[in-house]
C-alpha positions in Angstrom: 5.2 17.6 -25.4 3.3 16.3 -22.6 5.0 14.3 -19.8 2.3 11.5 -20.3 -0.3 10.6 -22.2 -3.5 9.2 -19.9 -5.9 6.0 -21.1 -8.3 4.9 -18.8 -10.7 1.3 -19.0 -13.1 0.1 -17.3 -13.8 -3.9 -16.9 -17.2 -5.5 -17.0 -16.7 -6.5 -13.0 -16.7 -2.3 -12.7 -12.8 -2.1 -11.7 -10.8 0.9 -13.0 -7.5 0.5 -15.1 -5.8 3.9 -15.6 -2.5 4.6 -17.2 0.1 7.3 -18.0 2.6 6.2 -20.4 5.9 7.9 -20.6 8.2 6.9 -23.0 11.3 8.1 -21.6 11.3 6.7 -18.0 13.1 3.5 -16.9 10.7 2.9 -13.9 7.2 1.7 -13.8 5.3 2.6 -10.6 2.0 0.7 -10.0 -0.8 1.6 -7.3 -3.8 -0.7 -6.8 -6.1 2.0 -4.5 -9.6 0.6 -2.5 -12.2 3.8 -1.8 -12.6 3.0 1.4 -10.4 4.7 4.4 -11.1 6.2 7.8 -14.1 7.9 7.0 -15.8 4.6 6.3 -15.3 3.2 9.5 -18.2 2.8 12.1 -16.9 4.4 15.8 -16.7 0.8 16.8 -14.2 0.2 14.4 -12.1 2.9 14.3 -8.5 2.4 13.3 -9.7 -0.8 11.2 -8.8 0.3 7.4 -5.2 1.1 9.1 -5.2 -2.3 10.4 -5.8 -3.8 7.2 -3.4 -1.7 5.6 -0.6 -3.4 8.1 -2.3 -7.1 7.4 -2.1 -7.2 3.9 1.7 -7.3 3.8 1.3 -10.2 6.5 1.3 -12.9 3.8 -1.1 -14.5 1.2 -2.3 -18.4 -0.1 0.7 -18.4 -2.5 3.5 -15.9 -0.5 4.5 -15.7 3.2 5.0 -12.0 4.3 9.2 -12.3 4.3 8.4 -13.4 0.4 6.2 -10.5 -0.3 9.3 -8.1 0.7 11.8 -10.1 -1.5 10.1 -10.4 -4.8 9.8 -6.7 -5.2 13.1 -5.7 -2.7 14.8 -8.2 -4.5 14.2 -6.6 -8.6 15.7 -3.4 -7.0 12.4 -2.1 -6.2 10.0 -0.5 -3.3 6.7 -1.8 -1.8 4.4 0.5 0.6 1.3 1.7 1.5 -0.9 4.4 3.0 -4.0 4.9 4.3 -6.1 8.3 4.3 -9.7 9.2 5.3 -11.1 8.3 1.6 -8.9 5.5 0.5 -6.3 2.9 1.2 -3.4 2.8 -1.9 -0.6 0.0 -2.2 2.0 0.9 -4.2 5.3 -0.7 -5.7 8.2 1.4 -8.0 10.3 -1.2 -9.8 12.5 -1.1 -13.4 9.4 -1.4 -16.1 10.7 -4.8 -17.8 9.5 -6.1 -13.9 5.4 -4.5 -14.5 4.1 -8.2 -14.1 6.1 -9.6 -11.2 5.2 -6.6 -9.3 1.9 -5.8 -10.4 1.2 -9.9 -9.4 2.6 -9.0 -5.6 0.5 -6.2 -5.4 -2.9 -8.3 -6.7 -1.8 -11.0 -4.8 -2.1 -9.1 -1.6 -5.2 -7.2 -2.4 -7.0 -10.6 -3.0 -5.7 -13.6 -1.4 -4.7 -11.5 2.0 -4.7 -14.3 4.7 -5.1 -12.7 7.3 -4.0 -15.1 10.2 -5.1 -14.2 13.4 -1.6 -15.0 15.0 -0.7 -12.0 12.5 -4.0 -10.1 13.5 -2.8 -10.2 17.3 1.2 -9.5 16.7 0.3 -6.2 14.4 -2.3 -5.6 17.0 0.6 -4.6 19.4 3.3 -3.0 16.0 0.3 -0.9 15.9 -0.2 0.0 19.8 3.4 1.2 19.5 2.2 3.4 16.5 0.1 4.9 18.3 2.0 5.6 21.7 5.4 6.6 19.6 2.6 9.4 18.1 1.7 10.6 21.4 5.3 11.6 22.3 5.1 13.9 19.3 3.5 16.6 20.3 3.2 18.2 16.6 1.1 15.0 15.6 -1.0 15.4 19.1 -2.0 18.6 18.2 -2.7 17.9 14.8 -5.2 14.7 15.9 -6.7 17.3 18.4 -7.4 19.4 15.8 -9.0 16.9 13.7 -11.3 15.9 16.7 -12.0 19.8 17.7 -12.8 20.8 13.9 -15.1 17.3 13.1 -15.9 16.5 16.7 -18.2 13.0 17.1 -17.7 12.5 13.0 -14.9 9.6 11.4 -12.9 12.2 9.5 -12.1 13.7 13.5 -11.0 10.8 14.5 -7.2 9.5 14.6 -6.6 7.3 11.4 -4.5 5.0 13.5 -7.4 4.4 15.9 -7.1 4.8 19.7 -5.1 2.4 21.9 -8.6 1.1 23.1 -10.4 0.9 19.5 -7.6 -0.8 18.4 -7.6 -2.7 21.3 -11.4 -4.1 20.2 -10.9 -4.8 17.0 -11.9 -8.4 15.9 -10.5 -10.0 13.5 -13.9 -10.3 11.8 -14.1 -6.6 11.6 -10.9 -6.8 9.8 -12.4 -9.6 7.2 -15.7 -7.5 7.1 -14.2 -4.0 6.2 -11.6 -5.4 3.8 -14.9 -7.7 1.7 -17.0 -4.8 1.7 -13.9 -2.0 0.5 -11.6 -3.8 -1.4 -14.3 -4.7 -4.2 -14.2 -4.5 -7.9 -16.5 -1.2 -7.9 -14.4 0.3 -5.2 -11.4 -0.7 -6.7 -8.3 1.5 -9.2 -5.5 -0.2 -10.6 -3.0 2.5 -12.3 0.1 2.1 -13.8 3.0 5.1 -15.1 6.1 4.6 -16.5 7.1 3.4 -20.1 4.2 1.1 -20.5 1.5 0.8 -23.8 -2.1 1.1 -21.9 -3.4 -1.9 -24.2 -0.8 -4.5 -22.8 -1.2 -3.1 -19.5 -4.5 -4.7 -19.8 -4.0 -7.8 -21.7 -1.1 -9.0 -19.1 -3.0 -8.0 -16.3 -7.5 -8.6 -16.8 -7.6 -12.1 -16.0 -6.0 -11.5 -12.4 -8.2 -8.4 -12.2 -11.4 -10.1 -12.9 -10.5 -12.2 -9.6 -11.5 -9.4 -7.4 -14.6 -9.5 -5.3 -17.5 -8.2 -6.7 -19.2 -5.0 -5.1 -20.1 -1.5 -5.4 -18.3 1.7 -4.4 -18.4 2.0 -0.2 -20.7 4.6 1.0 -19.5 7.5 4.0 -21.4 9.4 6.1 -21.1 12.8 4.9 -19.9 15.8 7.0 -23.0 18.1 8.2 -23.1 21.6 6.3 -21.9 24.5 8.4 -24.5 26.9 10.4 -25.1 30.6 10.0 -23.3 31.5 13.3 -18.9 31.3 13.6 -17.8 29.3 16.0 -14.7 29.1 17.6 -13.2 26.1 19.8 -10.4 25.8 21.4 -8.6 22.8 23.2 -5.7 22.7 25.0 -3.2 19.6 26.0 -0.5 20.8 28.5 2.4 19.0 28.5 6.1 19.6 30.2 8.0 19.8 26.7 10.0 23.0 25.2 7.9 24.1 22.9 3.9 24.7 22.3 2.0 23.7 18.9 -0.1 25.4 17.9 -2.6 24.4 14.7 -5.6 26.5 13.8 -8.3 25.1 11.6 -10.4 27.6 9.5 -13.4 26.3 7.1 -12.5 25.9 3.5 -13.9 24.1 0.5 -14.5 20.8 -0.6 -13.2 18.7 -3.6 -16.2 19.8 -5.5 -16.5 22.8 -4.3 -15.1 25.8 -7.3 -13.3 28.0 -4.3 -10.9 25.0 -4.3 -8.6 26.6 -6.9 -8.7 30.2 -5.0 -7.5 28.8 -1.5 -4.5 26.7 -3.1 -3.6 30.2 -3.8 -4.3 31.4 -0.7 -2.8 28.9 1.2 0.3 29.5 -1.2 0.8 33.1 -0.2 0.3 33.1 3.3 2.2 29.8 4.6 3.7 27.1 1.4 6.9 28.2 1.3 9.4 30.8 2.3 8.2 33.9 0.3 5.0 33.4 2.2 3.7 35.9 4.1 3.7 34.1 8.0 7.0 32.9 7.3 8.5 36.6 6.7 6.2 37.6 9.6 6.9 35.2 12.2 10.2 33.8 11.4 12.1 36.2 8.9 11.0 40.3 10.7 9.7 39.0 14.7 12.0 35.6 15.2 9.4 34.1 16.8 9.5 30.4 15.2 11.4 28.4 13.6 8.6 26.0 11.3 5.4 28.0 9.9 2.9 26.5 7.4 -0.1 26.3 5.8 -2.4 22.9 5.3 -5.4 22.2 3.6 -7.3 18.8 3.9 -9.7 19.0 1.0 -12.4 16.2 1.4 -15.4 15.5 -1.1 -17.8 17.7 1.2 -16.2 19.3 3.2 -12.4 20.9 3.6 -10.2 22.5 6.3 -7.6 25.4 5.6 -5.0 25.2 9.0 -1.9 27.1 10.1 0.8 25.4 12.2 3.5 27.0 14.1 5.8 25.9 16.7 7.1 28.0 19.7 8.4 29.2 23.1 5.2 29.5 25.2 5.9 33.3 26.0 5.6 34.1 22.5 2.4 33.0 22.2 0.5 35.6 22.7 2.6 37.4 20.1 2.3 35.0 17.6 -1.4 34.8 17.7 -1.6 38.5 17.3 0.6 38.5 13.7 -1.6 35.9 12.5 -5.1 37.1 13.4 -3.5 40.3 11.3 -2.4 38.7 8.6 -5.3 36.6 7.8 -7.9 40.0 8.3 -5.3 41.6 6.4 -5.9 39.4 3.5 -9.4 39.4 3.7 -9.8 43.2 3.8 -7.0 43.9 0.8 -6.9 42.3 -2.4 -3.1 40.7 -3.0 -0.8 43.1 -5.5 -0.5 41.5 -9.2 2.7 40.4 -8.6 2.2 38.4 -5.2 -0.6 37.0 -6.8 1.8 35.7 -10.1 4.4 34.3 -7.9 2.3 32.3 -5.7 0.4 31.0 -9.2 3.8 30.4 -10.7 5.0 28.3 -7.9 2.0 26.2 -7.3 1.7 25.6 -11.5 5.6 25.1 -11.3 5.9 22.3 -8.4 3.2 21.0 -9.9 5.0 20.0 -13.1 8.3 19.3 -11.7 6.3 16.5 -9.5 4.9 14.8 -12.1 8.1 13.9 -13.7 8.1 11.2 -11.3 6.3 8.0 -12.1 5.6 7.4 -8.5 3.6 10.7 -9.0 1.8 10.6 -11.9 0.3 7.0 -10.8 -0.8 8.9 -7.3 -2.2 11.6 -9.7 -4.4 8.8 -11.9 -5.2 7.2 -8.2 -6.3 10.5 -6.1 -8.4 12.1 -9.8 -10.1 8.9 -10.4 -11.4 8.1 -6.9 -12.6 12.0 -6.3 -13.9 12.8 -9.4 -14.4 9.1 -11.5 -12.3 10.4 -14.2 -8.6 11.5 -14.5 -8.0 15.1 -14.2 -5.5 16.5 -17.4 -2.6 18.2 -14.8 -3.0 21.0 -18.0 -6.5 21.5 -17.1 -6.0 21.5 -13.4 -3.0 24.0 -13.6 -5.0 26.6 -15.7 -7.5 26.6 -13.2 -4.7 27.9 -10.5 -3.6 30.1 -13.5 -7.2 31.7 -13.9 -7.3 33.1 -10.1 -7.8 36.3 -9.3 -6.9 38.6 -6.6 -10.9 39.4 -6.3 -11.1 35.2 -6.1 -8.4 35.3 -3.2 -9.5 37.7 -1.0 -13.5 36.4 -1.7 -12.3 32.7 -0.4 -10.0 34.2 2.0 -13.4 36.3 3.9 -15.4 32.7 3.8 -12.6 30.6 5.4 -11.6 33.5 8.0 -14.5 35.9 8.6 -17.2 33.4 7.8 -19.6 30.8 9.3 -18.7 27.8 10.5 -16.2 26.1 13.3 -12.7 27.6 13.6 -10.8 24.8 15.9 -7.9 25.9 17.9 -5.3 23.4 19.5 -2.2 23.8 21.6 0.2 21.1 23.1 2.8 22.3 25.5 3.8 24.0 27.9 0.8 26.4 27.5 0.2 29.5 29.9 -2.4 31.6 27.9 -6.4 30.3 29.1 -8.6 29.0 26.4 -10.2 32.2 26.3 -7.2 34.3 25.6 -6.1 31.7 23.2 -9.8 31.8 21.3 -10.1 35.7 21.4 -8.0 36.3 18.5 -10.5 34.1 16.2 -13.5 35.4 17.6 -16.1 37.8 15.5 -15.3 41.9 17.0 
């Protein structure tokens, strides 16, 4: 029996309603998502769909922001938000007999968003200290360096906060401008999981979605194709702290792209969990760490397959080594049949166990709808993982590893190693 059964609308104004109705749950989680995120910003407004994020709770026409809090704190339930570099979701988990008095906070804010500048110019400063509690982090430095070393001079390397300075700029009409051109009825998903009928869903909620401003889907500038040569890049931050992070940044595919399904595998047997192979390596047989994992930030054009590791700067050099072998090994030797199975097993496996949550399933209706303009059956998507081979692996593993394109290397710490040395291990024999 499935865990859900999907229903998707779409109103004459061009807004998306998608729901996943499950019976058995006592929760309803609701997500109203905008396609427009990071990536859409200009560099003169960098930092400003983050902003907005942080404004919308500020209050409305009808609600003051302490009032926004209550009604949905006050049922029992949760309110929050996040912003990525393709879109900006609001989302609320409540008991289901409370759909409309949270679905009306959540609209209300999309919509009727005040936006006072006295609350433009206090968040201005919540946000400054964002931004400077993220610089004492040295695993989050190195992952925004990496970002700006992979995509350099391009919105998707820029910090999704913004810069102290760019956030520093920002106008409150730039605020007003980006939210009137994103948060439109074309640009605009509404989805809804938990014990809810799709049909009522849309009855209760049309007329208040009908109310949202007119537009089309926001454009991006898209990320330029990679060249014939490899490239490798490496920056380095050196700060007095105990330990160095390192974060290496490899080419891998986009959303579109049909290697996607091969490198979740990939990324599943060298770093997810800790049957991986780096975590053995590093951690389990040398020591050498004590966090090791793999990332991939899969964009519609574009994608990035990274390996993070924190450790003593004298190791290093060590650790650089085990990884430059582990990723050639992989690429020159096709993964035994049973490797293969366990890493399929556990990506199809976490897979299903997270969309037990409601919270989960409306993030799954959200993320499919905006990428691909259609929901994704999870049975679909996991026999895709299912149907990988080991020739599929090691094929995606030579493009990301061996191939063309910009490998990014960046280090925060107490670094010794030059750039060079640091490089070496990533560049072509």
């Amino acid at each position: 029996m499935p865990l859900a059964t999907y229903h998707l609308s779409r109103l004459e104004n061009g807004l998306r309603v998608a729901t996943a109705e499950m019976p058995a749950m006592e929760s309803v989680s609701v997500g109203i998502w905008a396609g427009a995120g990071g990536r859409h910003e200009s560099d003169r407004t960098n930092g400003a769909a983050h902003f907005l994020e942080h404004l919308l709770f500020k209050g409305t026409r009808r609600r003051s922001a302490s009032a926004i809090a209550r009604e949905v704190e006050g049922l029992g339930g949760d309110l929050n938000a996040f912003t990525s570099e393709d879109h900006t979701c609001y989302f609320a988990k409540a008991e289901a007999r409370h759909l409309p008095r949270v679905a009306d906070v959540l609209l209300d804010m999309y919509q009727h968003s005040a936006l006072p500048l006295h609350e433009v110019e206090r968040e201005r400063g919540v946000i400054r200290e964002e931004i400077l509690m993220g610089r004492d982090q040295p695993a989050q430095v190195a992952e925004e360096l990496l970002t700006a070393t992979f995509w350099p001079r391009h919105p998707v390397g820029r910090p999704l906060t913004g810069t102290v300075e760019s956030v520093a700029a920002l106008r409150r009409a730039d605020l007003t401008g980006f939210w009137r051109a994103g948060y439109s009825s074309g640009n605009t998903v509404l989805t809804v999981a938990g014990p809810v009928v799709h049909g009522e869903v849309l009855t209760g909620l049309s007329a208040s979605l009908a109310r949202t401003r007119p537009g089309q889907r926001a454009r991006f500038r898209r990320v330029r194709a990679a060249g014939a040569s490899r490239d490798v890049v490496v920056r380095v931050e050196r700060q007095e702290v105990e330990q160095v992070q390192l974060t290496i940044g490899f080419p891998g595919p986009g959303r579109h792209d049909p290697r996607r399904f091969a490198v979740r595998v990939l990324s599943a047997i060298l770093g997810e969990n800790m049957s991986s192979r780096l975590f053995q390596r590093l951690r389990e047989e040398r020591g050498l760490c004590y966090s090791v994992h793999t990332h991939l930030e899969t964009l519609h054009e574009t994608g990035m397959f990274s390996v993070t590791v924190g450790l003593e700067a004298d190791r290093l050099a060590e650790t650089l080594e085990l990884i430059r072998r582990e990723i050639a090994r992989i690429a020159s030797k096709r993964v035994a049949s049973g490797e293969l199975q366990r890493s399929i097993d556990y990506l199809v496996g976490q897979h299903r166990l997270s969309l037990e949550s409601t919270t989960n399933q409306m993030s799954w209706l959200g993320e499919t709808l905006l990428a691909y303009d259609r929901i994704v059956d999870p049975d679909t998507a996991r026999a895709q993982i299912a149907a990988v081979t080991a020739a599929d692996v090691q094929a995606v593993a030579r493009d990301c590893f061996l191939g063309a394109g910009r490998v990014a290397v960046a280090a925060v710490g107490p670094v010794t190693l030059s750039d060079d040395q640091i490089g070496r291990a990533f560049r072509p024999a």
